[in-house]
N, C-alpha and C positions, 0 to 999 in steps of 0.2 A: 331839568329833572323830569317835567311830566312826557317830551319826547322821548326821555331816553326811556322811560315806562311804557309809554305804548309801543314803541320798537319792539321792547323788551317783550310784549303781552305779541305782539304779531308775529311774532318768531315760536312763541310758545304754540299760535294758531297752527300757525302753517306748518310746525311740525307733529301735530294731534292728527293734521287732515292726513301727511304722510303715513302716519301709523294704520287710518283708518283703510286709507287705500292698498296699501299691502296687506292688510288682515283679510278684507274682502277677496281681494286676488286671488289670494293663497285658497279659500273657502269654495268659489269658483271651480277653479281648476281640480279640487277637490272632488268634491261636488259632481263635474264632468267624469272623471274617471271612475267613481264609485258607479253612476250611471251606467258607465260600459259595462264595468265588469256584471250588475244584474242582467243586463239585457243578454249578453252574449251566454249566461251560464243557464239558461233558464230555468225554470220553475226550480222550488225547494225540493220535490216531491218528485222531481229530474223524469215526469210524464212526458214523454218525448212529441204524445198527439198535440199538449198545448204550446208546442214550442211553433214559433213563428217560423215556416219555412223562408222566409228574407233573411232569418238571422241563423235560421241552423242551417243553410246549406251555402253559407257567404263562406269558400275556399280560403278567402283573402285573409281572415282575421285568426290569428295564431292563439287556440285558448291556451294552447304550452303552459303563455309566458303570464298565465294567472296566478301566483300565488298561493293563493288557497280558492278548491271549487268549492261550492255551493253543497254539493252533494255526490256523492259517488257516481259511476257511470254503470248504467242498465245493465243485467246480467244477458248475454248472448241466449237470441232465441234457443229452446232445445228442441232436436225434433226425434220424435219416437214414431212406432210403427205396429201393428199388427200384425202378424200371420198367419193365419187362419190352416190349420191340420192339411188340410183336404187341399189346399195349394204350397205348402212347406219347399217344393224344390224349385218354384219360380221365387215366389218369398225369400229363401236363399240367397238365390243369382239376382237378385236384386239387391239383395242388404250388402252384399259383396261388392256390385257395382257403385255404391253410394255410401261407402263403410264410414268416410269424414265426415258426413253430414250426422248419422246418428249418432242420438245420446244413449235409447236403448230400444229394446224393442219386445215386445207381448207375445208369443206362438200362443196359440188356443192349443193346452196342452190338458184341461180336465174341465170335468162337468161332474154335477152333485147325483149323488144316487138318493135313496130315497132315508137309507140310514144316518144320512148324516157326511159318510166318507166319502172320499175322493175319485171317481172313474178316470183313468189313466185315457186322455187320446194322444198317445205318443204317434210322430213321425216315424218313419225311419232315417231321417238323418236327425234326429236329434241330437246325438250327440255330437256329431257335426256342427252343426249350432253352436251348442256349449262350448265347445272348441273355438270357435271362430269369436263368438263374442268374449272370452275372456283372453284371447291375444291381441283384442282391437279394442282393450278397454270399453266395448260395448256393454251397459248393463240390463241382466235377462230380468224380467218380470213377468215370467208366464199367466196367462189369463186364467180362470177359471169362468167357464161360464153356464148360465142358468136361466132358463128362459118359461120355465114351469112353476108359477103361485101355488099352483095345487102339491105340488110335490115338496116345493122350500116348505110350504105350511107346516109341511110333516119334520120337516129337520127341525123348523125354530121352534114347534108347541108341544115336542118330546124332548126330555130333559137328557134323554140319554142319548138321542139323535143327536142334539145340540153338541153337548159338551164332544160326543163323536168329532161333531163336524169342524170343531176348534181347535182337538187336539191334530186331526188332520191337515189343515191345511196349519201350521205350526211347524209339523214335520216336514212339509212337502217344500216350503218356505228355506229350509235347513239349506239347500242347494243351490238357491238362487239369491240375488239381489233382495228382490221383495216377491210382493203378488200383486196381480190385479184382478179386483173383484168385477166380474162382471154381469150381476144381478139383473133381469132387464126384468121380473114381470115380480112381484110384491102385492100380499093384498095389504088393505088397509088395519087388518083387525092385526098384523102383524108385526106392524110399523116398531112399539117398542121391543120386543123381540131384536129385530133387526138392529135396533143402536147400539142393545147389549151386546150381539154380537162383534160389531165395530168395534167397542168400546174394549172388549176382551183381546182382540185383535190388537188394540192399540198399544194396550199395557203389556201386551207378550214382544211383541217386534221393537218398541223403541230402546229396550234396555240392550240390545244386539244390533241395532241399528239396520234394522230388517225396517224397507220401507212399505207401506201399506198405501195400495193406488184403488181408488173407487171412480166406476166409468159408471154414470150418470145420461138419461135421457136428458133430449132437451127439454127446458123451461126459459118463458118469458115473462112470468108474470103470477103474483100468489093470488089475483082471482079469475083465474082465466077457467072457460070449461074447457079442459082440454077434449079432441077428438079420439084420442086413444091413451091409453093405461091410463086414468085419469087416479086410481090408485096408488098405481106406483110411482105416478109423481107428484103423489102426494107424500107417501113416506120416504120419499128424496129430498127430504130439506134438506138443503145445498148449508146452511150456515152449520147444521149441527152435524152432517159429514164432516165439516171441515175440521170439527174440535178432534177427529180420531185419527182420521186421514192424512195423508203426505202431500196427496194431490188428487186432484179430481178431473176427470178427465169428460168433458161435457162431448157427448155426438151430435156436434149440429148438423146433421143432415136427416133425408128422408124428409121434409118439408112433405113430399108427393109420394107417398109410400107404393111401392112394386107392384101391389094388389089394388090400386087406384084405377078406377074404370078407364082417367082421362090421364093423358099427360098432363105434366106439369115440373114445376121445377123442382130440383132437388132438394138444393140449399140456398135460397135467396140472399143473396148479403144482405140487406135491407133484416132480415130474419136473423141473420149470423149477428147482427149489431145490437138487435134486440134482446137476445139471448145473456152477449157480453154484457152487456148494459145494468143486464138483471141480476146477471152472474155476480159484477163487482159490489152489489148493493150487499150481498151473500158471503163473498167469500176473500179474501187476500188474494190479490193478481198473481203472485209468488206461489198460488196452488192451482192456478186456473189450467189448464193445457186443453186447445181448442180440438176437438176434431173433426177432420176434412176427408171428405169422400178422394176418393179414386176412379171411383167407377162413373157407370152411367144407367143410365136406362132406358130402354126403347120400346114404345109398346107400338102395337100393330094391330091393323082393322081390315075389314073383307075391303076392296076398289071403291065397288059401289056405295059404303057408308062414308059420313061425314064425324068429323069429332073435331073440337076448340083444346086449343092450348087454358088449364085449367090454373086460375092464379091463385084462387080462395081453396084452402086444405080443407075447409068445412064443404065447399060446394063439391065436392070429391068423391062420388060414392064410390064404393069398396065392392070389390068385382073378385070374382072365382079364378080368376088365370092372371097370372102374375106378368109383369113386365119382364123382358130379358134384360136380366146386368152383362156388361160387356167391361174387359180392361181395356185402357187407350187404345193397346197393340191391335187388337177389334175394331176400335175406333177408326183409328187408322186407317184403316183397310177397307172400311164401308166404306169415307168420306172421297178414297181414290177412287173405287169403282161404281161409285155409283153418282147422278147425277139429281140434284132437288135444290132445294128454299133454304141457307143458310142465313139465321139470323140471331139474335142474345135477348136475354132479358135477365137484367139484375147480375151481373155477371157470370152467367151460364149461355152454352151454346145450346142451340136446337136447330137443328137437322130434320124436313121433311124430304121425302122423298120417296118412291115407289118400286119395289120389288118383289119377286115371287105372284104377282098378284094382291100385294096388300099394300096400303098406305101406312108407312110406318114415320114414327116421329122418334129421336132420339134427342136427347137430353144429356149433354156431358159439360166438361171443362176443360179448354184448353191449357197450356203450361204458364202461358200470360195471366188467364182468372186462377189458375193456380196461386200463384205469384201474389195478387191482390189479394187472396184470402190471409196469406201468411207474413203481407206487410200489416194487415187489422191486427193480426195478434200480437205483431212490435209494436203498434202504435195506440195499441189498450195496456202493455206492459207484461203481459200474460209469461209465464213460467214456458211453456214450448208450444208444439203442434204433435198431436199424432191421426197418422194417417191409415183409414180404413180401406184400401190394405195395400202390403206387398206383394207384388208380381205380376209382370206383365204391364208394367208403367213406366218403363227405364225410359222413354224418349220425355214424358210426361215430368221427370224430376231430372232431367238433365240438367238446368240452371241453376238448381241450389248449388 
């Protein structure tokens, strides 16, 4: 009897141990797959910069055959563009040449008068334009722009300037997609004035789905002294644009402004990251859209003087004769016929070399630091790119 009991109890063991060792198994194997599937879907918040390049660009692993993702997949960069009046039929033959890649695009088609209304700088092919972008599902957002404190003062601290200048651009709005505001010079005594504005703005276009775009100087930083419009980037708080706005369209460049005694760099990345950085503490990446020069600049000195590649914007004095802006196609055509010092810094090219009698330095960007600047804005998440400007860059956006 007590053998047949222990039998009995050792059978009982050894099949407790079985159950043990398949429960484990099964937990294991569990366990392993769950593992895959976080690693391979990355983050919740599907930021593609923290995603591990071993695991986002493994070919081999099919996410197909996942189930259920994690999180939906990134909206495709958009890339938009500038026009500027005074170039409108290269700006054209470029939008034409590159029609797939745009989401939309801005002509500088008005500027603020002093009542309030709207000054008309139509092209002549405007309507051309309009034509072209609504058979190419292009969407227009013509600019409005303003570059006089002294004159907006007079719009926003007149009541009857003001509401002019609301019901104006309201109507001018009636034809297009949306607008784009592009305020550059703001004093500070005007700051609320200015959100009212916005704000009025916001509550006419959203019930029509009329979209409202504000183009913003750059900012890195809430205590920075900036070197110029330190005003205006002050009443550009980036968080409280955002409560009105559709999208904000930041101009990182000019780092070295035209009127800069020395050369130096345009847009530093190192500066373009900084900006981002500061942008997202501010604003939803979903409103951000970066912008990226096109041009260059090249300034020029008599043989006999010397002058340094200038890296600090502060050590920069500000000089009476402006650097020459040049489009690639310029570029182009220097880099063939003439002979100098090709070298980079911070992802920008600079070009020394000597002609007419002067030592000239130019400062541009190739298609490849093109390229770099507009994988930052997928790999910060940012809403598009728009670029200052079109025309006369078609070798320059060849690869999008």
């Amino acid at each position: 009897m007590n053998q047949e009991k222990t039998s009995n109890r050792n059978l009982i063991y050894w099949g407790l141990a079985l159950v043990v060792v398949v429960a484990l198994t099964i937990a294991i194997v569990f366990g392993i797959s769950q593992l895959g599937k976080n690693s391979i879907s990355g983050p919740s918040d599907n930021t593609t910069n923290n995603i591990s390049p071993s695991i986002s660009n493994q070919a081999t692993i099919n996410v197909t055959n996942l189930e259920t993702p994690t999180s939906p997949a990134q909206k495709p960069l958009e890339y938009n563009a500038w026009i500027p009046n005074w170039a409108s039929p290269s700006g054209l033959s470029s939008l034409k040449d590159h029609k797939k890649i745009f989401t939309s695009i801005s002509p500088l088609w008005y500027e603020v008068n002093e009542n309030g209304s709207l000054k008309t700088t139509f092209p002549s092919n405007r309507k051309e334009i309009m034509e072209f972008c609504k058979a190419n599902n292009i969407k227009l957002y013509p600019t409005i722009a303003m570059f006089d404190h002294e004159l907006f003062s007079k719009v926003l601290q007149n009541s009857e300037n003001f509401n002019r200048h609301i019901s104006s651009i309201i109507e001018a709005t009636k034809l297009y997609d949306g607008i784009d505001l592009d305020y550059e010079s703001t004093k500070l005594s005007d700051k609320e004035q200015y959100f009212e504005m916005l704000s009025q703005l916001s509550k006419a276009f959203n019930p029509i789905g009329k979209k409202l775009i504000v183009t913003v100087l750059a900012k890195w930083g809430d205590n920075i002294l900036y070197p110029s419009f330190p005003e205006t980037r002050e009443v550009q708080d980036w968080q409280r644009i955002g409560q009105y706005s559709d999208e904000i369209r930041i101009m990182a460049y000019d780092y070295t402004f035209s009127k800069s005694t020395y050369p130096g760099p345009i847009a530093p990345l190192g500066w373009v990251k900084d900006i981002l950085n500061y942008a997202l503490t501010k604003l939803p990446k979903e409103k951000i859209v970066l912008g990226i020069h096109l041009y260059s600049y090249e300034w020029a000195i008599s043989a006999t003087e010397h002058y340094s590649f200038i890296v600090d914007m502060s050590a920069n004095q500000n000089s009476t004769k402006a650097a020459n802006s040049y489009t690639y196609e310029t570029i182009k055509n220097i880099l063939k016929n003439n002979k100098g010092e090709l070298s980079e810094f911070d992802n920008e090219s600079i070009f020394k070399y000597e002609a007419g009698g002067k030592k000239k330095t130019l400062v541009y960007q190739s298609p490849k630091q093109l390229e770099t600047r507009i994988n930052l804005a997928k790999e910060f998440g940012l809403k598009g790119v728009v670029f200052w400007r079109l025309g006369g860059e078609a070798e320059l956006l060849m690869g999008l």
